[in-house]
C-alpha positions in Angstrom: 27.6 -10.7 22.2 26.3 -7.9 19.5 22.8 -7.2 19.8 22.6 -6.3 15.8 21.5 -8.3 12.7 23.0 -6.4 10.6 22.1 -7.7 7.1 21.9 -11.1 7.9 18.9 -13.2 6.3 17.0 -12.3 9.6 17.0 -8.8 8.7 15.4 -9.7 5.3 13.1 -11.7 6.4 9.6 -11.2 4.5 6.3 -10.8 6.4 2.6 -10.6 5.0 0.2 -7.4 5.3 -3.2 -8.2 4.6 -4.8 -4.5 3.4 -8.9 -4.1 3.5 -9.8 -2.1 0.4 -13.3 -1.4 1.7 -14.2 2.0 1.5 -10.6 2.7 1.2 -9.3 5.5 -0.4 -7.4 4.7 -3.4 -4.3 7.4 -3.2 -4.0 6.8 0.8 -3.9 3.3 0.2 -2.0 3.0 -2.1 1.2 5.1 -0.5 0.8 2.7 2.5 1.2 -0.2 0.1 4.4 1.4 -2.0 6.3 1.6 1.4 5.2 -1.7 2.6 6.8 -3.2 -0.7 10.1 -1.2 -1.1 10.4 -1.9 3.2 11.1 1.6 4.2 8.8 0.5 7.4 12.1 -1.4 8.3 15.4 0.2 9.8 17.4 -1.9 7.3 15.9 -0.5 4.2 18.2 0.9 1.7 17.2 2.0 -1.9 19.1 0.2 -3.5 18.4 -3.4 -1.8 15.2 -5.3 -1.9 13.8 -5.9 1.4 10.2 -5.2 1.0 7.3 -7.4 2.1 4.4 -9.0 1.0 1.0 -7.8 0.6 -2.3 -9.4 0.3 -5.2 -6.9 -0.8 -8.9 -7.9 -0.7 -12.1 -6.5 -1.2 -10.6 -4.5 -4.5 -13.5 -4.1 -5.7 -15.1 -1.8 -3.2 -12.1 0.7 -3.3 -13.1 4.5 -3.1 -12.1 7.6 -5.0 -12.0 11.4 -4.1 -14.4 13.8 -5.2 -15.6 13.9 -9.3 -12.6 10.6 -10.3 -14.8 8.2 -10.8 -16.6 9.2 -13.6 -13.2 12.0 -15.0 -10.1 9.6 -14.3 -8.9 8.0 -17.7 -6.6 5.4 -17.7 -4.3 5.9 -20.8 -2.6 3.2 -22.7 -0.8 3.7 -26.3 -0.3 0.6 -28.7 3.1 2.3 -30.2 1.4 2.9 -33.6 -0.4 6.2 -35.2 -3.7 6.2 -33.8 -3.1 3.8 -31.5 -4.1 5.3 -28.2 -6.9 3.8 -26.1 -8.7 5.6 -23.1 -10.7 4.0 -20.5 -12.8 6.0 -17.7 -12.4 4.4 -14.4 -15.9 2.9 -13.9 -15.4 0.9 -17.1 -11.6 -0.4 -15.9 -13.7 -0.8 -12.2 -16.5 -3.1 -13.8 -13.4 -5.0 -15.9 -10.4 -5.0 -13.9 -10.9 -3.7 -10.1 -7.4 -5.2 -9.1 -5.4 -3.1 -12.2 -6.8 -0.3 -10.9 -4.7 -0.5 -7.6 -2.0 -2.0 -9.4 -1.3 0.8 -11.8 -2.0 2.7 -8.6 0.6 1.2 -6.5 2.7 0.7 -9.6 2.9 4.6 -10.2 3.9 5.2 -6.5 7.4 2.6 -6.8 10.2 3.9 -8.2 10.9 3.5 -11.8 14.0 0.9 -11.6 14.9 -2.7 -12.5 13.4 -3.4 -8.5 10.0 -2.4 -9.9 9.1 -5.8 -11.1 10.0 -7.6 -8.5 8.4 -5.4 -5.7 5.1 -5.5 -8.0 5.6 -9.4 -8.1 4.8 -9.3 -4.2 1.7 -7.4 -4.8 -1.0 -10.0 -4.3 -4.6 -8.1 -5.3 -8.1 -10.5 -4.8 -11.6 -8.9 -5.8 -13.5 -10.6 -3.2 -13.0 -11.3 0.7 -11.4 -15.0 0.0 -7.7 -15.5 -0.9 -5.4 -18.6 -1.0 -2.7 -16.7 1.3 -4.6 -16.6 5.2 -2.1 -18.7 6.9 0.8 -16.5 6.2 -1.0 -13.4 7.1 0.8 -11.8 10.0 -0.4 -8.5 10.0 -3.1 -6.7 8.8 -4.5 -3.1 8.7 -8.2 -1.7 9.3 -9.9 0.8 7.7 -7.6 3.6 9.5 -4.6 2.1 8.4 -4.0 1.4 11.7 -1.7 -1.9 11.9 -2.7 -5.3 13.9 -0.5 -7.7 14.4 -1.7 -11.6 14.7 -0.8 -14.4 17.0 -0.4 -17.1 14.4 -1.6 -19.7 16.8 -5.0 -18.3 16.9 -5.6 -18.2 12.9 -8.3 -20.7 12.2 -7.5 -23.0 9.5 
């Protein structure tokens, strides 16, 4: 009897991370997240083939920066007409939009190909502490990035 998956619908099976933003770095954090949704913390991952997981992010808005980017970092977006190009300083996109900060992070850090989208689409990003996604939680990380895995018994409802 073989002893491998191969690339069965085991192998692609989809777990949730739960990430802590709190005092979080956003750069650091955000590489951890990339590779969590492409899967290339799996032996099965391939480029080519989606196989990524879940993740859950809380606590967005208490996200950190390096050094002098909160008040320098702009955030650049261009309408497609003359004059059409909009700038917005990080505290302003903070105080309006914590979770497109880490998204455009995150987004920056995937590849640019049609599985870009979809790995986004498992990108799940809450301002506060509460989310509607606890009971499929199955691991989660701490401020080190260290990972913790869960007993889903022992998850209070």
């Amino acid at each position: 009897m073989s002893q491998s998956i191969g690339k069965t619908a085991l192998a692609y099976a989809r777990v949730w991370h739960l990430v802590d933003a709190k005092q979080r770095v956003l750069g650091r954090m955000s590489v951890g997240i990339a590779e969590t949704l492409m899967g290339k913390h799996k032996p099965i991952y391939d480029p080519a083939s989606d196989c990524g997981d879940y993740v859950v992010v809380i606590n967005a808005k208490a996200v950190k920066t390096t050094g002098t980017k909160a008040t320098d970092k702009l955030y650049r977006s261009h309408s497609g007409y003359p004059g059409g190009l909009k700038e917005t300083t990080f505290e302003n996109l903070m105080a309006k939009d914590p979770d497109g900060i880490i998204r455009k992070a995150v987004s920056g850090m995937l590849p640019k190909n049609r599985l870009r989208e979809p790995r986004l689409g498992r990108l799940f990003i809450f301002e506060g502490e509460v989310h509607p996604y606890e009971q499929n939680i199955v691991k989660r990380y701490d401020a080190l990035g260290k990972e913790t895995y869960l007993d889903p018994s022992k998850i209070d409802a």
